[in-house]
Structure formats: structure tokens, C-alpha cells
VEXKELUM-916299 format. One line per 10 residues: number of its first residue (from 1); their letters; for each residue x, y, z of C-alpha. Coordinates in nm, 4 decimals. Example, Ala and Ser with C-alpha at 12.3 -4.5 7.8 and 13.67 -1.06 7.14 Angstrom:
VEXKELUM-916299
1> AS> 1.2300 -0.4500 0.7800  1.3670 -0.1060 0.7140
end
This chain:
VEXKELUM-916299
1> XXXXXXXXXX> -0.3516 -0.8026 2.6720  -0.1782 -0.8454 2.3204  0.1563 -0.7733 2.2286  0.1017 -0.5530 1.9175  0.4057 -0.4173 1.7146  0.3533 -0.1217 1.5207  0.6254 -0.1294 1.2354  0.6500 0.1988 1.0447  0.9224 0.3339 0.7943  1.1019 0.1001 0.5522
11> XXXXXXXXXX> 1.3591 0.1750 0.2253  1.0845 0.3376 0.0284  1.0025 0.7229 -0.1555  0.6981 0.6807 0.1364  0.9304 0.6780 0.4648  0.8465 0.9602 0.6064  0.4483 0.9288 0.5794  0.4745 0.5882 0.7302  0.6785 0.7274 1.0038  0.3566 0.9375 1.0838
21> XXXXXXXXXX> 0.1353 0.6795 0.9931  0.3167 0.4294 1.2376  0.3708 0.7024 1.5280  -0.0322 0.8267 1.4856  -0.1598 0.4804 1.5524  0.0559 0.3612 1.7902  -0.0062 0.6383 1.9719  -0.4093 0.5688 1.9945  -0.3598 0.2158 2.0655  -0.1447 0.2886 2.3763
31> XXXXXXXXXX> -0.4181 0.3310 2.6200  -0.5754 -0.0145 2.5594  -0.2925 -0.2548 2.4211  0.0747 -0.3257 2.4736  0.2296 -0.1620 2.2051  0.5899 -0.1623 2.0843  0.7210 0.0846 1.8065  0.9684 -0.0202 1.5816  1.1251 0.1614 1.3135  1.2444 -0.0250 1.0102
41> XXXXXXXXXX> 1.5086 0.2391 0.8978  1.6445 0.2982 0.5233  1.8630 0.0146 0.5619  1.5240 -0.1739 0.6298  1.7186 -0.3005 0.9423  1.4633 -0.3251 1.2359  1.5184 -0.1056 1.5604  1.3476 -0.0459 1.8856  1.1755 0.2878 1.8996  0.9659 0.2838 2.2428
51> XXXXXXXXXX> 1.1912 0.5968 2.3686  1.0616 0.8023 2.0563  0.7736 1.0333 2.0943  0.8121 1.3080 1.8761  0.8064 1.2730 1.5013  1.0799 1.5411 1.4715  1.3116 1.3239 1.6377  1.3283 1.1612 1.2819  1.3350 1.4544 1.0974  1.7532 1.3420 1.1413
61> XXXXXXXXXX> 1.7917 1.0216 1.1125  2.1432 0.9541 1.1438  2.1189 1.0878 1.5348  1.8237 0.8526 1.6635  2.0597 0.5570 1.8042  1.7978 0.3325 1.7863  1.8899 -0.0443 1.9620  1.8541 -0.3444 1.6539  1.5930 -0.5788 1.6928  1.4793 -0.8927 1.4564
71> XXXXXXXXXX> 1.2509 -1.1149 1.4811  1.1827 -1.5286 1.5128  0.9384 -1.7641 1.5522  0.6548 -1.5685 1.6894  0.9126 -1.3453 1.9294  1.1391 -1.0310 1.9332  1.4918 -1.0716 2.0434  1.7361 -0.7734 2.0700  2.0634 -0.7897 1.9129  2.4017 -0.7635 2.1071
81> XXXXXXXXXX> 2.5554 -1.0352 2.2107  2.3973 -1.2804 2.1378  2.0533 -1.2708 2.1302  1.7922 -1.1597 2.3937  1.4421 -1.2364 2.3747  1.2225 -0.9054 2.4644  0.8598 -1.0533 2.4104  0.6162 -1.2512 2.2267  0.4691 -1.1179 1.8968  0.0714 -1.1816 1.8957
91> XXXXXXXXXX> 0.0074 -0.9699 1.6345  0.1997 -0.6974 1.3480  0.0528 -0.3307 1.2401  0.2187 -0.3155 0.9031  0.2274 0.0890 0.8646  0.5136 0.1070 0.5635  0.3418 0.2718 0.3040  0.5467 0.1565 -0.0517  0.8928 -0.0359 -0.0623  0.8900 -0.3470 0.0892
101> XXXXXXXXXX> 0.6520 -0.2885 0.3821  0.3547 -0.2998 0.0858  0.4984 -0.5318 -0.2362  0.4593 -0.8576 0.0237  0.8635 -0.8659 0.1120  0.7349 -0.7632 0.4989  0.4053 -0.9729 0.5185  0.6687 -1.3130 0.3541  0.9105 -1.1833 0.6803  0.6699 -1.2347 0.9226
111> XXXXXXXXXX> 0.4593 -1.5117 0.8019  0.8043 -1.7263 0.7817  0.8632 -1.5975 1.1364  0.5033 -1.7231 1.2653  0.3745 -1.4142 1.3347  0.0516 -1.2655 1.2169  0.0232 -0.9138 1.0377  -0.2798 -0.7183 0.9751  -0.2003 -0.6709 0.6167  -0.2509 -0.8319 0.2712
121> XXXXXXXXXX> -0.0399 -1.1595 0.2088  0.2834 -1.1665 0.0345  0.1175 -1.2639 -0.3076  -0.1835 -1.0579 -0.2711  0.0466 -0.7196 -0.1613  0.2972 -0.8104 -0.4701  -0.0106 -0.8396 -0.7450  -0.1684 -0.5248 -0.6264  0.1835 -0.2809 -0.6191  0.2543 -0.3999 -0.9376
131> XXXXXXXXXX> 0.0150 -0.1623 -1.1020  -0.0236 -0.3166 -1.4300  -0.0011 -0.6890 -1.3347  -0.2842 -0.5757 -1.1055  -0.4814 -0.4352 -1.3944  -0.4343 -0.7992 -1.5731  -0.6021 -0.9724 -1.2728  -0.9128 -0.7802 -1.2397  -0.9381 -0.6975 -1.5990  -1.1915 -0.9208 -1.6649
141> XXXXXXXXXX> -1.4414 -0.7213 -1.3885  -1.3445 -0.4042 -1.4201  -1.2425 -0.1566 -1.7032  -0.8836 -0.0550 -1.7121  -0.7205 0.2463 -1.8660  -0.4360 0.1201 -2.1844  -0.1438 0.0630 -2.1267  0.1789 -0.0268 -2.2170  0.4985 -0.1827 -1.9546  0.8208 -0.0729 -2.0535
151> XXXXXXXXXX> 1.1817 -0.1906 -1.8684  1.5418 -0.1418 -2.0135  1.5011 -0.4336 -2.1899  1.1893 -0.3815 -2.4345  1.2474 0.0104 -2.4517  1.3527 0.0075 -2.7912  1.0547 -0.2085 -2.8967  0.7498 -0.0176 -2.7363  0.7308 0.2762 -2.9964  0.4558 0.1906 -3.1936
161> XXXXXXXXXX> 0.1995 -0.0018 -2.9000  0.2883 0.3808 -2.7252  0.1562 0.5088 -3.0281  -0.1860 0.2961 -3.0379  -0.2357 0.4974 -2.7102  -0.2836 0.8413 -2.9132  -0.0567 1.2135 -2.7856  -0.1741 1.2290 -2.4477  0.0178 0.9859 -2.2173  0.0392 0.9591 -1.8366
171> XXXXXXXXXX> 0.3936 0.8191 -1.7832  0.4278 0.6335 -1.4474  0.6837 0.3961 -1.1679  0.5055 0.0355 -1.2636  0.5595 -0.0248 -0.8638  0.5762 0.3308 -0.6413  0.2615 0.4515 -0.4795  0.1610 0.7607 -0.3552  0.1767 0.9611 -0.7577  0.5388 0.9878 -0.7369
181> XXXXXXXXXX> 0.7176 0.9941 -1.0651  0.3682 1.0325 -1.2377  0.3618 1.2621 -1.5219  0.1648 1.3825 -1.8432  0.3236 1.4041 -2.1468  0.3087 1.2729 -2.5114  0.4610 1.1210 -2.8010  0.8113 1.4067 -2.8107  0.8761 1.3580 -2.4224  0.7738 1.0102 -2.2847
191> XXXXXXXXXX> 1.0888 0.8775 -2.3006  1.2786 1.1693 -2.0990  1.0248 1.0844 -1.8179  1.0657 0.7082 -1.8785  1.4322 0.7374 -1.8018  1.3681 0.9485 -1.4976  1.1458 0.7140 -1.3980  1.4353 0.4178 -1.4506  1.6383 0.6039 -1.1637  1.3736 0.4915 -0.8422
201> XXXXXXXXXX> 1.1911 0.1483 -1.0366  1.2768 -0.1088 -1.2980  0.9996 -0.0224 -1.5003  0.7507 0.2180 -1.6160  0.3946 0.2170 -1.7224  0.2634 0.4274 -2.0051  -0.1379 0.5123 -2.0079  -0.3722 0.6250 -2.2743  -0.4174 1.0253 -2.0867  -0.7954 1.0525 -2.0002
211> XXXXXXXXXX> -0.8677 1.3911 -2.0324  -1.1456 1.4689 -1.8394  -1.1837 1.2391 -1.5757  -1.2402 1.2635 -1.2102  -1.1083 1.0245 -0.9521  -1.2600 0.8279 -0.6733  -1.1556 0.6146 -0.3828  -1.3520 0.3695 -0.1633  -1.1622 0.1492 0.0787  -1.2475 -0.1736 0.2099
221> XXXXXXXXXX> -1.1852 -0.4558 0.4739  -1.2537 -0.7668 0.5683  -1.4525 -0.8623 0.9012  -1.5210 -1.2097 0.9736  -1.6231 -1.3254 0.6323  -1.7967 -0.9637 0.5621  -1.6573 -0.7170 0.3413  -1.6790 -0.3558 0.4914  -1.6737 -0.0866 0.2754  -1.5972 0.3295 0.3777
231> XXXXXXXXXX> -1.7600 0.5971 0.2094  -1.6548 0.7293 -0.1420  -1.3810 1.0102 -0.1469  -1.3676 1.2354 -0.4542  -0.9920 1.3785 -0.4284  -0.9370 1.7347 -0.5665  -0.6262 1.8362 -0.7456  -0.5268 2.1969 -0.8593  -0.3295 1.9653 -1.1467  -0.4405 1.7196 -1.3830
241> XXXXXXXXXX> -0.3866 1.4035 -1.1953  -0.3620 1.3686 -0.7872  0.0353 1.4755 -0.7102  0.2181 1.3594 -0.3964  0.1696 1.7242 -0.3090  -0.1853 1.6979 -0.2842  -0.1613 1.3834 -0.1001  0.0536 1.4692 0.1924  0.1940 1.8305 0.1624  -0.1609 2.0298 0.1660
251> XXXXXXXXXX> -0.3080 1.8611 0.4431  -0.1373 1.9008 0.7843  -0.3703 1.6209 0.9788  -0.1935 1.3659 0.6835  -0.5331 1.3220 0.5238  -0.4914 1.4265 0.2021  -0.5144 1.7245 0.0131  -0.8474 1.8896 -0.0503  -1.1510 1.6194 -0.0916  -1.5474 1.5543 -0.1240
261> XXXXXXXXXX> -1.6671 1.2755 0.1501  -1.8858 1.1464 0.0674  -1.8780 1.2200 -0.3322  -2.1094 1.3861 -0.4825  -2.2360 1.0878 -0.7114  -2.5328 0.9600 -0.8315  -2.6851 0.5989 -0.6763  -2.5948 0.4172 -1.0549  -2.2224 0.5267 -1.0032  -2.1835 0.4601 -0.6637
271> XXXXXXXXXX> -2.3373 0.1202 -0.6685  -2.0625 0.0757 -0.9610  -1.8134 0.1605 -0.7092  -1.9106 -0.0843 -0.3750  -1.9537 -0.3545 -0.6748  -1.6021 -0.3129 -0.7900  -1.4491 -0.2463 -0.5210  -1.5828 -0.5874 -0.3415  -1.5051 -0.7903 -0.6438  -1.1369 -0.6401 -0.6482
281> XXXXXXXXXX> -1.0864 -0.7213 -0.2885  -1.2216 -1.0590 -0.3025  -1.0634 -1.1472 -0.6511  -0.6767 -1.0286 -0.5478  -0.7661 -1.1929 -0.1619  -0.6496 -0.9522 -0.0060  -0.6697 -0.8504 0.3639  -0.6680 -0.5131 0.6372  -0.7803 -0.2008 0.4843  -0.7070 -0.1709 0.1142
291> XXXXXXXXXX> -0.7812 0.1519 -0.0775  -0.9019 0.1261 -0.4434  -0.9076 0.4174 -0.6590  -1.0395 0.4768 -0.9691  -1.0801 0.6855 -1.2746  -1.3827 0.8089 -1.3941  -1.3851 0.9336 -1.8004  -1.6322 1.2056 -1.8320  -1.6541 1.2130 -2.1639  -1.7356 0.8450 -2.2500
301> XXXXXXXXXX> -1.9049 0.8171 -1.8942  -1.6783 0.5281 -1.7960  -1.5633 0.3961 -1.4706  -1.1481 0.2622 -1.4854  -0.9903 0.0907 -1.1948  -0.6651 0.2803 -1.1521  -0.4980 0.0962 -0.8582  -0.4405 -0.0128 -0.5425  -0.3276 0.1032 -0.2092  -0.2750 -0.1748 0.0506
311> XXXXXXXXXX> -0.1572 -0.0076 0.2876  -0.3341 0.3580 0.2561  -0.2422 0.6909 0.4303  -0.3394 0.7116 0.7919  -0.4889 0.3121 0.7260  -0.7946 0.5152 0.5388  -0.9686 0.5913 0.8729  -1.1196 0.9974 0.7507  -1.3217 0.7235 0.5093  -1.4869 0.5427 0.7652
321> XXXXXXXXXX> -1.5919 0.7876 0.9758  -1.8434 0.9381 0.8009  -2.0092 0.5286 0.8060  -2.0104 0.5299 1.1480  -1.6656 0.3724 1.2049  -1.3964 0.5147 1.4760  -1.0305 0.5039 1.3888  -0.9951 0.3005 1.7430  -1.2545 0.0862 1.6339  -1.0716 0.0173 1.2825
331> XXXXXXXXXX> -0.7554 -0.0594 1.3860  -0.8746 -0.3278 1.6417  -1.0861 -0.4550 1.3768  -0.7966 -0.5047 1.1872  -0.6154 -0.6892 1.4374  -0.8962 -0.9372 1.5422  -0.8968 -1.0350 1.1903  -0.4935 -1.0602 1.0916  -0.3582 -1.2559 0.8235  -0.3559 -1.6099 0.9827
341> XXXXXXXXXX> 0.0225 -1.7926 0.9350  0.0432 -1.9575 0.5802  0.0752 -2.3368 0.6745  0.3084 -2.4797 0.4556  0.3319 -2.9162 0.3889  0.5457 -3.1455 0.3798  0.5516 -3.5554 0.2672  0.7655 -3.7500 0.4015  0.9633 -4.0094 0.1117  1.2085 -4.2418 0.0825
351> XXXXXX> 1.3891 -4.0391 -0.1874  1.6977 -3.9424 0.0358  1.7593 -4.2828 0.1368  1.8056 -4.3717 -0.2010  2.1516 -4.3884 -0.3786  2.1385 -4.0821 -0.7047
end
């Protein structure tokens, strides 16, 4: 039997949804795996959370007294004095929606460490949270919405390439997930939001507002050499734009808010969407199930890639089911095809020996 970890939490605006992300699969892999919980708290400190079974026990964090735990080379050792190995590591869950569990910093951790994780890469995970250096690399297959990058250092310079973009702007966090910090505005408010935006992320993105659009999702992953794809999702928002609200906070089971699976789409559009969304994957090479959403105009009948999601709520499983796939059956896919351990080389030369 495999020793899985199932690493859930992390110093991101996401925490708590990976805390019920983590505790949800762990849970359901208990029955046929060894499987250890660990909690990587706000500190993004690891910690031993086996004697946790109740998601309200971390409703206050500050009380859970949780034993520190890092690991090395393929093993977990906890921390005291000294160090004391607790098992072999065959394989990571990597539930941290946002932060660092999703922009690579984990997947670098434990690839340095020789153990295999079941999501993206480091380079792959950075590329796709970094929603507009994520547009620039699949630009050339799939439309993207304008936009312009702004940081405290060109802020003074973007006023007339925001202008290009027309009154209606959605002002967004270049690098949180989940629609936090999104907002509409236009050319008299941008930069309040921009600044409130500079409080949680180094930069923000600004987007040409498509008016009448309606968004869908499709997630994806990879199965010995063969790309799997869910059904479509069309997400419903009371609002113009999906909120974190509508994400997590309307939907007790953690799905989502309200939402049409399969979408109600015809064949032309949803062949559009399997093509893209296979073409994303494969282009950004990424791994585990990824969630792509996009942004369909209405008006001009277009179909933009909006972002994506490498490690989606609940790992995306309410998308597979309705293809046939259990959520069992997807997370044990997942881990029969981890991220094997980046091999780095090495020549050996004669340039120490010689005097500098």
C-alpha cells in the first residue's frame, strides 16, 4: 500500500477551501490507502494533522497544537530534537488551492525533496497563476480578452493603453484565484480598485469588460499519454462576473454556486471547447486535474480563454461525474500518473582544479 500525503491549507486568500478540499479527499482515500494529513498552516510551516477529523477544529487556528513536520529526500521526519523519521513519501495530494500550494513554490519543494506530487510542475503551475503571462503563452491558440499589467512601478505610465480598452474595465489580482479582488469598473475608478488590489498581490490586471458574455469551464487530465476531459460547466452568477461568493459561499457540498452540467451548448461550441482546452493543457505541460475557464462574448459570438485553475475546488470531481468518472476513481488516477522527479545533470570538469 502507498504512503499518500494529503497536504491542504497554505499562506493564501484560499486557506480555508483547501482545508475542505484536503480533509474531503483524504477522507475518501482512507479506506483503500495509507493516508497522512498534513496541514501547511499560514506560516506555510508543515504540521501533522492525523488527530484532526472535524473541519471546525480549524475554524480556530491558533488552538490546534499541531506537531511540525518537514520533509527530505523522499521521507517525513518530525521535528523535536533532532529529527525523527515517520515514513516514506510515495506519493503528494497537493490540495492548496492559491498561494504557494498552486504558483509551483510547493511542487519545486517536493520535487527537490524526491518526492512525487500529483500536480502541475513548478514552471507549468507558475505560467498558469500568473493570469496574464498565461494569456501570452496560449495566445497564439486561443483568443484572449485585452489587457493591460500594471505594478507600482509602471502605474503612472498605463493611462492611455487602459484607455485603448474603452469605459468598461474588469480590474483584477494578476496572481489570486478563486475571483477575489475582481471588480468592474471604468475609466473614474480603476485606480481605487488597483490600489486595493496592491494590498494582497504585486500587480493587477486590467481587461477590456465583455458585456454580455457567459462563462464556461471544462477540466482536464492526463492518463498515460491520453488527455481526459470532464463535461462542460456553465457557472451562474446573480452578478456580472463569477464572485468568490458564488464559488464557495452558495453551495454547502463546496461545489460551487448555482451551475448547468453539462452546458447547454451547441456541438460547434463545444467542440471549440475540448479543442482548446487540450491544446492549453498540452501547450503549458501541465499535469493532475487542471480547470480551464473561459469567456464566451455574446455579442461578437467569440470564445476567450480566461484562465486557469490548477488546482480546482474539490479537484473538479462534480465535472466528471456526469462522464462516467467517480471521485475515487479520479483521485487514484491522479496518483498513478504523478509528476515524475525532475532529473537534474551534472558534468564533471577540471575547472575547480584550476588556479582563478
Amino acid at each position: 500500500m502507498k504512503n499518500l500525503c494529503v497536504v491542504f491549507g497554505g499562506a493564501s486568500p484560499e486557506h480555508d477551501i483547501s482545508i475542505i478540499t484536503g480533509m474531503q479527499l483524504a477522507k475518501n482515500l482512507a479506506s483503500k490507502y495509507s493516508v497522512t494529513k498534513i496541514y501547511l498552516g499560514l506560516d506555510n510551516k508543515f504540521y501533522l494533522a492525523d488527530k484532526v477529523d472535524n473541519l471546525s477544529a480549524f475554524a480556530n487556528k491558533e488552538k490546534l497544537n499541531l506537531k511540525p513536520v518537514i520533509f527530505y529526500n523522499g521521507a517525513m521526519f518530525k521535528l523535536g530534537f533532532g529529527l525523527k523519521k515517520i515514513m516514506d513519501v510515495d506519493c503528494i495530494i497537493n490540495c492548496c488551492h492559491g498561494g504557494v500550494g498552486e504558483n509551483g513554490d510547493l511542487s519545486a519543494y517536493f520535487n527537490l525533496n524526491n518526492i512525487k506530487t500529483t500536480s502541475a510542475g513548478a514552471l507549468a503551475s507558475h505560467i498558469a497563476m500568473d493570469k496574464q503571462l498565461a494569456k501570452l503563452v496560449v495566445g497564439d491558440i486561443v483568443p484572449t480578452v485585452p489587457g493591460v499589467l500594471v505594478s507600482k512601478f509602471n502605474i503612472n505610465n498605463c493611462a492611455k493603453q487602459i484607455k485603448k480598452l474603452g469605459n468598461s474595465l474588469i480590474v483584477k489580482p494578476n496572481s489570486l484565484g478563486s475571483s477575489i479582488g475582481v471588480k468592474a469598473c471604468n475609466n473614474s475608478n480603476y485606480l481605487d480598485q488597483i490600489q486595493a488590489i496592491f494590498v494582497m498581490n504585486d500587480e493587477a490586471l486590467v481587461e477590456k469588460r465583455i458585456e454580455n458574455l457567459t462563462e464556461y469551464n471544462q477540466a482536464c487530465y492526463i492518463d498515460n499519454g491520453k488527455l481526459i476531459l470532464s463535461a462542460i460547466e456553465n457557472p451562474i452568477s446573480k452578478n456580472d462576473f463569477l464572485t468568490f461568493n458564488d464559488k464557495y459561499l452558495n453551495n454547502a457540498k463546496q461545489k460551487g454556486g448555482d451551475r448547468i452540467i453539462p452546458a447547454k451548448i451547441d456541438t460547434e461550441l463545444k467542440n471549440k471547447i475540448c479543442a482548446y482546452t487540450k491544446a492549453i493543457y498540452t501547450k503549458l505541460n501541465l499535469n493532475g486535474v487542471v480547470r480551464i475557464d473561459y469567456i464566451f462574448d455574446n455579442s461578437t459570438q467569440t470564445l476567450y480563454f480566461n484562465e486557469v485553475n490548477t488546482i480546482p475546488g474539490s479537484m473538479a470531481f462534480y465535472l466528471y461525474e456526469p462522464v462516467g468518472i467517480d471521485y475515487i476513481t479520479l483521485i487514484e488516477k491522479q496518483i498513478q500518473n504523478a509528476q515524475e522527479i525532475k532529473k537534474y545533470s551534472y558534468f564533471k570538469t577540471d575547472v575547480l582544479n584550476k588556479k582563478i
